[in-house]
C-alpha positions in Angstrom: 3.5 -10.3 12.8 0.3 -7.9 12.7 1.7 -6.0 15.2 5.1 -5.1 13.9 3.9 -4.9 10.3 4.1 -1.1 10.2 7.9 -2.0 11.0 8.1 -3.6 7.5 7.6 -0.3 5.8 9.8 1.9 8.2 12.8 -0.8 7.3 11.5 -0.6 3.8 12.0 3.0 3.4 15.0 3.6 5.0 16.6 0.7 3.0 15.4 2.7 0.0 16.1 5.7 1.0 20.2 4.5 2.1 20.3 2.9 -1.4 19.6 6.3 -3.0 22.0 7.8 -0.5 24.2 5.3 -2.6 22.8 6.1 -6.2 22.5 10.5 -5.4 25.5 11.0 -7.6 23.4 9.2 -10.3 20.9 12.0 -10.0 16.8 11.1 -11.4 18.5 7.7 -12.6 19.4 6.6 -9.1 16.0 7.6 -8.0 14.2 5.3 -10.8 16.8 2.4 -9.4 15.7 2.8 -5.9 12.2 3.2 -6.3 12.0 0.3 -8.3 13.5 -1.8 -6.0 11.1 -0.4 -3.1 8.6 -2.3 -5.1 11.4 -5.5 -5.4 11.6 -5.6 -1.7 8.7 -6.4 -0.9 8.2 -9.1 -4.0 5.1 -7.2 -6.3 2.8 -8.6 -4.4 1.0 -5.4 -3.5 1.1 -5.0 -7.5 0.2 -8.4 -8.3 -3.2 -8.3 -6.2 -4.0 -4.9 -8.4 -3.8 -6.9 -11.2 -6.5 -10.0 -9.7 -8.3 -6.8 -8.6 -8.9 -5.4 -11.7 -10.0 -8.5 -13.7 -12.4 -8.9 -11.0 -13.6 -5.8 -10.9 -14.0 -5.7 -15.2 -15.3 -9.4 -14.9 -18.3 -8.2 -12.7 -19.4 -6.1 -15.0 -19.8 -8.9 -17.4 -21.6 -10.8 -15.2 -18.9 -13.0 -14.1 -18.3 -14.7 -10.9 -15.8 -12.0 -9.4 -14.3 -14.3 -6.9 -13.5 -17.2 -9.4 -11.8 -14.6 -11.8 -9.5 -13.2 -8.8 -8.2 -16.7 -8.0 -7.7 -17.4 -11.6 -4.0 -17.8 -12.0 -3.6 -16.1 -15.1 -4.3 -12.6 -15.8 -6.2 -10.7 -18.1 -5.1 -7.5 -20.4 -6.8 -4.7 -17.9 -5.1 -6.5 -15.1 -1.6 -6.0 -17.0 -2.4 -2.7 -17.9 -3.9 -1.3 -14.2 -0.6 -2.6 -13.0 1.3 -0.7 -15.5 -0.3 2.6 -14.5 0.1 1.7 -10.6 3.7 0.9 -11.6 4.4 4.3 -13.1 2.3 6.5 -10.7 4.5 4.9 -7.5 7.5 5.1 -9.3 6.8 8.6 -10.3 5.9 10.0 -6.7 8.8 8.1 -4.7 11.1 9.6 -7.3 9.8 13.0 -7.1 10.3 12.1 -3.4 13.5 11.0 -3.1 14.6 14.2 -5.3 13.1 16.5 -3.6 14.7 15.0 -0.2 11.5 14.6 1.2 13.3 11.1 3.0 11.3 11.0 6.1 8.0 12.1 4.5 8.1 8.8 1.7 8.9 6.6 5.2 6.2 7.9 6.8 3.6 6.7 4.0 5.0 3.1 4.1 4.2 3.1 8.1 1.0 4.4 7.2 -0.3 2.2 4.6 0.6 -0.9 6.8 -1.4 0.7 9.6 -3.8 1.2 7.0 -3.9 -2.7 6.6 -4.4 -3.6 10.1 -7.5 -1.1 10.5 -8.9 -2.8 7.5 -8.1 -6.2 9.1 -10.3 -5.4 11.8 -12.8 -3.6 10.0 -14.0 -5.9 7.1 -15.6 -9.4 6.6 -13.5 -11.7 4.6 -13.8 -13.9 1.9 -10.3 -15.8 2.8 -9.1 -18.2 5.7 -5.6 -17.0 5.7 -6.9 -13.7 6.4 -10.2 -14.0 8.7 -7.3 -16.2 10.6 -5.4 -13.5 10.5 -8.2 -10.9 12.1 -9.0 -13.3 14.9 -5.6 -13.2 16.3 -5.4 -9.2 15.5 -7.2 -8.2 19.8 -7.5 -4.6 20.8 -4.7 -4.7 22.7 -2.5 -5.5 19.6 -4.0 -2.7 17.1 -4.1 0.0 19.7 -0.7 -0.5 20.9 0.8 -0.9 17.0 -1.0 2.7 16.2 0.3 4.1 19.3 3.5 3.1 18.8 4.1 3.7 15.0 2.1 7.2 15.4 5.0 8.3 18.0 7.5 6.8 15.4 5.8 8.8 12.7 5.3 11.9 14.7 9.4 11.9 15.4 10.0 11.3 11.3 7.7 14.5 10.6 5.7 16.9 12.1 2.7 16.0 9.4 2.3 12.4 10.6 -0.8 12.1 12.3 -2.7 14.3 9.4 -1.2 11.8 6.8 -2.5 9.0 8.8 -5.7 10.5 9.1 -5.9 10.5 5.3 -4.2 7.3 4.8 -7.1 5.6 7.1 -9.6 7.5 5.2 -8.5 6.9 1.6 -8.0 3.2 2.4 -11.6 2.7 3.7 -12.7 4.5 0.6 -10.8 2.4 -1.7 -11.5 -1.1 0.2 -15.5 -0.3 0.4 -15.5 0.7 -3.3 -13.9 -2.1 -4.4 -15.8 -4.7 -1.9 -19.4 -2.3 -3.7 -17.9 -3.3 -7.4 -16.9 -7.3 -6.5 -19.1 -8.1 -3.3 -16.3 -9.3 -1.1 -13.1 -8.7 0.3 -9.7 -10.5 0.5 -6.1 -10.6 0.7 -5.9 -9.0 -2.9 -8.2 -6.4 -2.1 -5.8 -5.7 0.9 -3.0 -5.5 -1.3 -4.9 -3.1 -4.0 -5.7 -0.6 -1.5 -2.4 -0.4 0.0 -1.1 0.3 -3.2 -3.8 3.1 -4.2 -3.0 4.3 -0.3 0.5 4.8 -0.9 0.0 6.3 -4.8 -2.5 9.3 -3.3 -0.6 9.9 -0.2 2.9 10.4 -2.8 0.9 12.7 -4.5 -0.8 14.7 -2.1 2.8 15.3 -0.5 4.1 15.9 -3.8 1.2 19.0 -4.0 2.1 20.5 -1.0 5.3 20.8 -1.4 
C-alpha cells in the first residue's frame, strides 16, 4: 500500500483533470466542480486532520494536553475555520490550475505530496500504532524503489518534476517538524496537515511562475 501510494494521487489527478475535460465548456465553474471533488475523492480526510491539528496546536498554548485535544471527536472554532482557509487556498490554486491548463503540472503535486508522506513515514517518531505499524513495514527497498519510480513518472509528466519534489520534500519536513515543535508529537493527523500545506505551497509556487 506504501509503496503504490504516490499512485493514489496520479489516478487522483487525472480523474480530476478528465472530469474538467468534461466541465471545460462550463468555464471557472467547471473548474470549482472539479476541484472540489479532488478533495471528495479522497474523503476530507487530509482536511479533517487540519482541523484536529489546529485545536491542538491553539490548545497547547493554553496549556492543554495537545494529544487528548487531537483525538477529541469534536472540533473546536479555529479548527473549522483553518479548514475553511485550507479549503479556499486548494480550491483556488487547482482552479487557477486547471484554467490555465497546467494538467500535468497539478498531477505532478499530488505524486509529490504522497512521496512526501512516505519520507516522513520513515523519518519521524510516532505517537500512533496504526502508523509506527505502518513505518515498520515501510524497508529501504520499498521507499527507494517508490521514489525511483514515481520520479521517472513525474519526470515524463513535466520537465520541472524533480525540482518540485525537491521542494515538496523540504516544505513537508518544515511543516511536520513545526508542528511536532508546537504539539510535541507526531501522528496520522499531522501527516494529513502537512500533505495538505504541501500541496497548497506547491499550487502556488507553480501558480508564480507561470
Amino acid at each position: 500500500m506504501l509503496f503504490t501510494l504516490p499512485l493514489l494521487g496520479l489516478i487522483l489527478g487525472f480523474i480530476t483533470v478528465g472530469l474538467f475535460s468534461l466541465l471545460s465548456s462550463l468555464g471557472w465553474y467547471g473548474a470549482v466542480v472539479s476541484a472540489i471533488f479532488y478533495m471528495v475523492f479522497y474523503g476530507f480526510i487530509h482536511t479533517e486532520a487540519v482541523m484536529d491539528v489546529a485545536d491542538a496546536i491553539y490548545a497547547s498554548h493554553s496549556g492543554k494536553d495537545a494529544y487528548q485535544v487531537i483525538k477529541e471527536p469534536t472540533v473546536g472554532a479555529m479548527g473549522v475555520l483553518y479548514a475553511l482557509t485550507v479549503v479556499l487556498l486548494k480550491i483556488s490554486g487547482i482552479v487557477f490550475l486547471l484554467m490555465n491548463h497546467l494538467f500535468l503540472e497539478f498531477i505532478a503535486i499530488l505524486i509529490i505530496s504522497r512521496l512526501s508522506l512516505l519520507m516522513l513515514i520513515r523519518v519521524h517518531t510516532f505517537k500512533s500504532s496504526f502508523v509506527t505499524k505502518l513505518k515498520e513495514s515501510l524497508s529501504n527497498i520499498y521507499i527507494i524503489a517508490s521514489f525511483l519510480l514515481f520520479t521517472l513518472i513525474g519526470s515524463l509528466l513535466t520537465i520541472e518534476f524533480i525540482l518540485l519534489l525537491i521542494e515538496g520534500l523540504l516544505l513537508a519536513l518544515i511543516i511536520s517538524y513545526g508542528i511536532k515543535l508546537k504539539i510535541a508529537f507526531v501522528n496520522g493527523d499531522v501527516l494529513g496537515a502537512t500533505l495538505e500545506g504541501v500541496e497548497i505551497t506547491l499550487l502556488l509556487l507553480v501558480a508564480l511562475v507561470r
